[in-house]
C-alpha positions as CSV (number, residue, x, y, z in Angstrom):
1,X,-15.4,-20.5,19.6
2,X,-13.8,-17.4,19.7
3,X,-13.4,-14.6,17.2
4,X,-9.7,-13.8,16.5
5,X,-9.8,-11.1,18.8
6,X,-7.1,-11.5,21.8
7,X,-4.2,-9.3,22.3
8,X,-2.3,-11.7,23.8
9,X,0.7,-9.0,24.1
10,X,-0.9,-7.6,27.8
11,X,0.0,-11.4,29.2
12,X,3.6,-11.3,27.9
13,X,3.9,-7.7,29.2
14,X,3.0,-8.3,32.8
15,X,5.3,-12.1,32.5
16,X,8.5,-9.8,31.7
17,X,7.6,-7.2,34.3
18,X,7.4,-10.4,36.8
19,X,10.2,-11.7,35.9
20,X,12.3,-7.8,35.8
21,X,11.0,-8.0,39.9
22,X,12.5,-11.0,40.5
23,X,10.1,-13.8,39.3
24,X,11.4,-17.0,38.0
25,X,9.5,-17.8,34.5
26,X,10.3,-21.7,33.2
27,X,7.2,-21.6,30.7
28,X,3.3,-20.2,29.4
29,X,1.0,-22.3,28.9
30,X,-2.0,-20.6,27.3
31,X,-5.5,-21.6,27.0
32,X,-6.6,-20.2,23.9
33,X,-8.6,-20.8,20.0
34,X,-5.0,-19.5,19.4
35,X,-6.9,-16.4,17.3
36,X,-5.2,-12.9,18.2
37,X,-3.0,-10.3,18.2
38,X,1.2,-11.6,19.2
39,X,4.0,-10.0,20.8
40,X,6.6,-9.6,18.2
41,X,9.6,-10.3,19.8
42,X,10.1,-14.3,21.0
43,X,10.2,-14.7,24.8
44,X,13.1,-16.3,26.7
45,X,10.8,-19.3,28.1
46,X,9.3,-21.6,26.2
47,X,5.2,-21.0,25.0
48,X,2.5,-23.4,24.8
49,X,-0.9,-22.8,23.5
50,X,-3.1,-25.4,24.1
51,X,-6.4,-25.3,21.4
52,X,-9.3,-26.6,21.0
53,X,-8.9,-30.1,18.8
54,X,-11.2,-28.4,15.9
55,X,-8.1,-25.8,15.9
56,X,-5.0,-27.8,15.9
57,X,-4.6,-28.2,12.5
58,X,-5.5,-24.4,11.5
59,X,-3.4,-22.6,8.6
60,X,-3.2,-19.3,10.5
61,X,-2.5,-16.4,8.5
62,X,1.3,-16.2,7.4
63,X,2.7,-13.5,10.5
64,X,-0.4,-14.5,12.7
65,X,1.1,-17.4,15.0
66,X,4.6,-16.6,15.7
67,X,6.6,-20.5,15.1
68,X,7.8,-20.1,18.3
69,X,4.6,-21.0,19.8
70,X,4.3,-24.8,20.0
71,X,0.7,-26.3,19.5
72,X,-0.9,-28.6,22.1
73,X,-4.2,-30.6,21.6
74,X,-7.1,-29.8,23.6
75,X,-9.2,-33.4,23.3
């Protein structure tokens, strides 16, 4: 169980600096209670964030979970 606080922002920082150098980026998937802090501009690949089945249905906090994210079960 986490505790709401990741920065996920670091991660999407360092995919865009990959893929500036060259690196081909066709998608995130993220392991995560889905908790945190987001990057607020949408990326140009498609996000997954894979949670925890207890967290699936959670009512995050309007601004909190950008819509852009799609939610995967974790059974």
């Amino acid at each position: 169980k986490g505790c709401g606080g990741t920065d996920f922002v670091p991660v999407f920082e360092r995919i865009k600096a990959l893929a500036e150098e060259g690196a081909k980026v066709d998608v995130l998937i993220y392991l995560t209670d889905g908790e945190g802090f987001y990057p607020k501009e949408r990326p140009n690949y498609p996000v997954y964030f894979v949670l925890p089945k207890e967290n699936i249905n959670v009512r995050y906090f309007p601004g909190s979970m950008p819509e852009w994210i799609q939610k995967l079960c974790l059974e």
